[in-house]
N, C-alpha and C positions, 0 to 999 in steps of 0.2 A: 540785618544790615548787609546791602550788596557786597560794600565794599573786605568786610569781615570774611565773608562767603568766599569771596575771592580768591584771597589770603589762603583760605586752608582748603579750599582745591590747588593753589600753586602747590605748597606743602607737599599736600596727600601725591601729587604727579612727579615732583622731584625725588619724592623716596621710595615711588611706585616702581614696579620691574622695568619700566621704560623711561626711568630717569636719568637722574643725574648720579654718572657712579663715584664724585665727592663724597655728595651729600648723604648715600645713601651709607659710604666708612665712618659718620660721624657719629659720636658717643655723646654722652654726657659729659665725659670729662674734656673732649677733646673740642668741646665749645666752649668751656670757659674762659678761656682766653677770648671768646670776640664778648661772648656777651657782658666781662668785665670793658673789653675795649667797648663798643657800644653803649653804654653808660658814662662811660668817662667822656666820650662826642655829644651825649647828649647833654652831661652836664656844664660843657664846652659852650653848646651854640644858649645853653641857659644864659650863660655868665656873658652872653655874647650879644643876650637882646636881640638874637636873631631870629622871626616868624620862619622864614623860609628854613632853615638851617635845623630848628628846632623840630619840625613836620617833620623831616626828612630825617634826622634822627631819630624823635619818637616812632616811626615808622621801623624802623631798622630795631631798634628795641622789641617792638609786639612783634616783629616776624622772628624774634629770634626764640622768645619765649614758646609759640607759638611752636617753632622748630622742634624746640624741648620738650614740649607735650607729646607732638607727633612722635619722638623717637623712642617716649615711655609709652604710648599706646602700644606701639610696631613691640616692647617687651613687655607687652600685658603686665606694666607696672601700673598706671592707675590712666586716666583721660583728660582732657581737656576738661571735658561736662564736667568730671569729678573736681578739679580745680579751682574753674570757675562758681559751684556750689559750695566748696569749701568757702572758700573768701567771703561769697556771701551772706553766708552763715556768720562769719567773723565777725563782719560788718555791722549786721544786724545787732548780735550780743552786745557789739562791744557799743552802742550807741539806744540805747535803751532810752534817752533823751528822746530819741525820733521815733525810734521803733515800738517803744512799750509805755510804761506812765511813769518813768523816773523826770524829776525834776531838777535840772540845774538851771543859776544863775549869771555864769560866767564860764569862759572857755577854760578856766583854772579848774572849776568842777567838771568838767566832762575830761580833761584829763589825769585828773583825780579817780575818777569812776574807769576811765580807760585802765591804768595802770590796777586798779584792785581787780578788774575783773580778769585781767591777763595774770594775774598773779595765780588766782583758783583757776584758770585754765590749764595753768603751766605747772601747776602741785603736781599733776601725778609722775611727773620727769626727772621728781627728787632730787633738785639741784642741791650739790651740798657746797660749793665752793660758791661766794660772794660772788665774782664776776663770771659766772657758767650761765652762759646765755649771750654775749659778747661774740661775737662772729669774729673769729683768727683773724682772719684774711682781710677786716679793716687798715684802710692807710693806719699808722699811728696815734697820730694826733687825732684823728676821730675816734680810735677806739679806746685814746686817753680820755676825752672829755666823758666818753659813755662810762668810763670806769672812775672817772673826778663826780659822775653823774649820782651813781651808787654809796658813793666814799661822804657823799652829803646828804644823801637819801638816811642813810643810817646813820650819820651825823659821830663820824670818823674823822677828825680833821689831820689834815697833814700840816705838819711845822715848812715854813719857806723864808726866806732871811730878808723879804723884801717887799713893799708893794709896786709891781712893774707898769701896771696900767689901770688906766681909770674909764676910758673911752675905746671904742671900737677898732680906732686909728692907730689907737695907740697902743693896745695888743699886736697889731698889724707891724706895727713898725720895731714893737720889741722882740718879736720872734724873726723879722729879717734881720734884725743887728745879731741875735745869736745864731740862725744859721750862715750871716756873713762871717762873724767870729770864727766859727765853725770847721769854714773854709780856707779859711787863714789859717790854721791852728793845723788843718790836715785831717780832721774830723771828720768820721763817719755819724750825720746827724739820725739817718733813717736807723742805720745799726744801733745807735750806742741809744737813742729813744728808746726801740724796742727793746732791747736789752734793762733799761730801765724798768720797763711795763712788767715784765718777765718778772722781776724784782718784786715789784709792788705786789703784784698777784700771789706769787709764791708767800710772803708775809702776810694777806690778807687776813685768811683764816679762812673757817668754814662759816655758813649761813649761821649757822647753832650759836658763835660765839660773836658776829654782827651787831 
C-alpha cells in the first residue's frame, strides 16, 4: 500500500540524522501522553459521527503507533514486521471459526471460544490475583465494569441496596444525578470511585479462591 509506504519513510526521515530534533528526544514514555490524547479525539469524532474528523484522527493514531515502533526498532527492542506478525498470529488462533474447522453458531460461541483460548495463552503469566490483567491506567468506570465483568464471570455477587436502572437512559441519567450529587456535596467522584476499586481489588482474593 502506497499510502502505508509513505508513512514509514516520513517516520524513518524524521528520526533519521537529518531530522527532526523533537522527534528524534522522544521515548516511549514521553508519548504516552499524545497517544492517550489521540485516542480520546478519535473516540471524540466517533461519538461525533464525523467521516472527515474520524480519517483525520485515525490517521493520527497509525502514525503514532507507527512512531512507537520506529523508536523500538532505533532500540533493537523488536520491529514493526515483528508486531504486525504477532497480531496476526493472534488473529488467526483466536478465530479458528475462519481460520481452522472449529464450529460456531452464534456470536455468543465465538466469544466463548475467544475468551478460553486467551485464557491458555495467558496461563503461563501466572496471574494469581482475580483482576491481574486489567490495565491501571483505564478511566474508572471502564475498569469497574471490566472488574463487575469478572465478579460475574465467576459468579461473585456483590450486595447493593437498590435497583437504579432498567434501560440505557436510565443508567445514563442515574450516574448524572450522582456525579451532579457529587458536586454539590464537594466530592471527589474520579478519586473516591478509584479509591473504591482499590477496595474491591484488595478484598477480592487470589484466582485459587474465585
Amino acid at each position: 500500500m502506497k499510502e502505508f509506504t509513505d508513512v514509514l519513510n516520513i517516520s524513518d526521515r524524521l528520526l533519521g540524522s537529518d531530522g527532526c530534533p523533537w522527534d528524534k528526544q522522544q521515548t516511549f514514555f514521553t508519548l504516552q501522553p499524545y497517544l492517550l490524547e489521540e485516542m480520546h479525539e478519535l473516540i471524540e469524532a466517533i461519538d461525533a459521527q464525523d467521516p472527515l474528523k474520524m480519517t483525520e484522527e485515525l490517521g493520527d493514531v497509525f502514525y503514532t503507533l507507527i512512531f512507537l515502533s520506529k523508536i523500538a526498532e532505533a532500540e533493537g527492542m523488536f520491529t514493526l514486521d515483528e508486531a504486525l506478525h504477532s497480531v496476526a498470529e493472534k488473529m488467526r488462533r483466536r478465530h479458528p471459526h475462519v481460520f481452522g474447522k472449529v464450529h460456531v453458531s452464534s456470536a455468543d460461541d465465538v466469544i466463548k471460544n475467544w475468551e478460553e483460548i486467551k485464557k491458555t495463552e495467558k496461563a503461563s503469566e501466572k496471574r494469581k490475583r482475580i483482576f491481574d490483567g486489567i490495565p491501571p491506567t483505564l478511566p474508572s468506570l471502564s475498569r469497574a465494569q471490566k472488574m463487575a465483568k469478572i465478579l460475574q464471570k465467576n459468579s461473585i455477587s456483590q450486595e447493593f441496596s437498590s435497583h437504579l436502572f432498567e434501560i440505557e437512559e436510565e443508567l445514563a441519567e442515574s450516574l448524572w444525578h450522582l456525579v451532579y450529587t457529587a458536586e454539590k456535596k464537594g466530592f471527589d467522584v474520579e478519586g473516591a470511585f478509584r479509591r473504591k476499586l482499590l477496595s474491591i481489588e484488595k478484598n477480592a482474593g487470589d484466582l485459587s479462591k474465585a
